[in-house]
C-alpha positions as CSV (number, residue, x, y, z in Angstrom):
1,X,-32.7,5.5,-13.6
2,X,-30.8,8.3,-11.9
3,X,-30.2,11.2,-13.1
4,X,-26.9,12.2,-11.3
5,X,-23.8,12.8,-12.7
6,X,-21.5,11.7,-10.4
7,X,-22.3,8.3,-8.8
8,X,-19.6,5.6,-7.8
9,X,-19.9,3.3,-11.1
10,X,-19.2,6.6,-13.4
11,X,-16.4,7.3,-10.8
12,X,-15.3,3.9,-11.6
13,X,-15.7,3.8,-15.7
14,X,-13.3,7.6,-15.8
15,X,-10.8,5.8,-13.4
16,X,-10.9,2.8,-15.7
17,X,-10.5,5.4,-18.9
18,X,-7.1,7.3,-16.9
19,X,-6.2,3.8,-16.6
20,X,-5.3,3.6,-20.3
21,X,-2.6,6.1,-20.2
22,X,-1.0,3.4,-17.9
23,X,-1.5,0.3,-19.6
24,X,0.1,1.9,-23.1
25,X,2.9,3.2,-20.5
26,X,3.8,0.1,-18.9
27,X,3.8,-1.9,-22.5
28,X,5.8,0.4,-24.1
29,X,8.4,0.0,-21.5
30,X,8.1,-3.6,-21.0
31,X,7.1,-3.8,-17.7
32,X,4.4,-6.4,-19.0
33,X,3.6,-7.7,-15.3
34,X,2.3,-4.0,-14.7
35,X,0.3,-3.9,-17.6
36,X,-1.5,-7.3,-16.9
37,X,-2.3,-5.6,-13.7
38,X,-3.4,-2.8,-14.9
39,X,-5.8,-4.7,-17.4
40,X,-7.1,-7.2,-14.8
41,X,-7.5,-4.4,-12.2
42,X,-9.6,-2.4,-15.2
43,X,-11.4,-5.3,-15.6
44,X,-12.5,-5.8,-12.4
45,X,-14.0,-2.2,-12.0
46,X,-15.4,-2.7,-15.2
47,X,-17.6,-5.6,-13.8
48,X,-18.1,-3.8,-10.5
49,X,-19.0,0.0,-11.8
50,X,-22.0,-2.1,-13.6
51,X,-23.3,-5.0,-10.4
52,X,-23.2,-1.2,-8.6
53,X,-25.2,0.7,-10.4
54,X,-27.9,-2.3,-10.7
55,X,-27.8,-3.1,-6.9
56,X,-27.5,0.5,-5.8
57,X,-29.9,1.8,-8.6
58,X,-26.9,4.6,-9.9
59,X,-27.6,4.0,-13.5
60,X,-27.5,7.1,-15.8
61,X,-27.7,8.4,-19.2
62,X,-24.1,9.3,-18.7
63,X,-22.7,5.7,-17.7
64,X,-24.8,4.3,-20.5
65,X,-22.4,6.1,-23.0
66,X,-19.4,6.3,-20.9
67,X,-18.8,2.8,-20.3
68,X,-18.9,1.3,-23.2
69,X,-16.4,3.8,-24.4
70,X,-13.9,2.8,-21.7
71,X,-14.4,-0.9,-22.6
72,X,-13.6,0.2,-26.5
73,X,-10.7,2.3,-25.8
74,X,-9.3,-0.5,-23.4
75,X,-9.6,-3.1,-26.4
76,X,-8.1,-1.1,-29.2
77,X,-5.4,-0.3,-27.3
78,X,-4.6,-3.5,-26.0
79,X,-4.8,-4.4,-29.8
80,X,-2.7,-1.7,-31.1
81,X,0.0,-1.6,-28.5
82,X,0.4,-5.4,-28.6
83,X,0.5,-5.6,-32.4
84,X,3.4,-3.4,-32.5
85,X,7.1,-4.6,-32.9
86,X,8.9,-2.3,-30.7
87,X,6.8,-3.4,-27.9
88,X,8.9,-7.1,-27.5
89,X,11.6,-7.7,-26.6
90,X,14.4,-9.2,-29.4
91,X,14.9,-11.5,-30.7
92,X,11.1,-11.7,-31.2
93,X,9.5,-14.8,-30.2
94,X,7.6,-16.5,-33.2
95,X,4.1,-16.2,-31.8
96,X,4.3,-12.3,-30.5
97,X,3.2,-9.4,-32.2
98,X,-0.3,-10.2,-32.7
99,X,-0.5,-9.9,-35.9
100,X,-1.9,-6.5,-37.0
101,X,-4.2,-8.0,-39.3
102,X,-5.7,-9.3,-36.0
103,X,-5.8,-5.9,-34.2
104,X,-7.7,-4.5,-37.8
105,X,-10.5,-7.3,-37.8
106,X,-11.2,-6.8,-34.4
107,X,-11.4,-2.9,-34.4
108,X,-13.2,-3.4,-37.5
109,X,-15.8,-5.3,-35.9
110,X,-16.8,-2.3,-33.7
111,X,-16.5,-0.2,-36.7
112,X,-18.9,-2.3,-38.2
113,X,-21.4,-2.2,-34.8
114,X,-21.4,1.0,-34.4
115,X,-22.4,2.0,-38.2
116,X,-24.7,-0.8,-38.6
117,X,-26.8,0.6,-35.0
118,X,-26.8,3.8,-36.4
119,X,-28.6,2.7,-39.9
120,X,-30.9,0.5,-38.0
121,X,-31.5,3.2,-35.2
122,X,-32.1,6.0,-38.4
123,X,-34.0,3.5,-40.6
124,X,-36.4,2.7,-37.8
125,X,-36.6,6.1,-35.9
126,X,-35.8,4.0,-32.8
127,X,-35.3,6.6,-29.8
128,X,-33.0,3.9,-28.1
129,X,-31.2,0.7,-29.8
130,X,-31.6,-2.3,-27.1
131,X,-28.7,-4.1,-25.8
132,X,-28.2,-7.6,-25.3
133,X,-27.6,-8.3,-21.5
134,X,-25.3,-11.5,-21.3
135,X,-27.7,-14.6,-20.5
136,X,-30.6,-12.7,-21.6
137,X,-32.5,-13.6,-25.3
């Protein structure tokens, strides 16, 4: 694992953070084509800034925080901006906003992640809580 700060995936995961700012931007001011852009075009780095840092060996203790930050601030805003009313255009179609009860369940469930790692990472005096790798049991 590398111990550099500034390698191409973390490059990648902070341009995917700024991208935020653009994807609340372009929502609030309907432009919803430019938002989906923005979100597939985040989600795309997202996958890269990770097969890069395996294939080139640029993993570091700093991308191991910082991207799964970017992924969580990508999803609750999402959620948030696309439960709100004054988002849509009206008169307001019957299946938009999602419903906010949605966008709390779902930020909920990170809540809920994030608390229960921390009990089981104090409870255990683990140094580092394992993640699950996708296609990996």
């Amino acid at each position: 694992m590398s111990s550099r700060i500034i390698t191409l995936p973390n490059l990648l995961t902070v341009i995917r953070m700024a991208l935020i700012r653009s994807l609340s931007r372009s929502s609030f001011i309907r432009s919803f084509l430019l938002a989906l852009a923005v979100f597939v075009f985040a989600g795309i780095t997202d996958g890269l800034d990770g097969l890069l840092a395996r294939r080139f060996h640029q993993q570091s203790p700093l991308g191991r925080i910082l991207d799964p930050i970017a992924d969580k601030m990508m999803l609750v805003t999402s959620f948030v901006v696309l439960s709100m009313r004054s988002v849509y255009p009206t008169p307001l179609p019957k299946h938009l906003p999602i419903p906010f009860w949605v966008s709390i369940t779902v930020i909920s469930r990170d809540v809920f992640i994030l608390v229960g790692a921390a009990a089981i990472k104090h409870g255990q005096r683990l140094s580092r809580v394992p993640s699950v790798v996708f296609g990996e049991s």
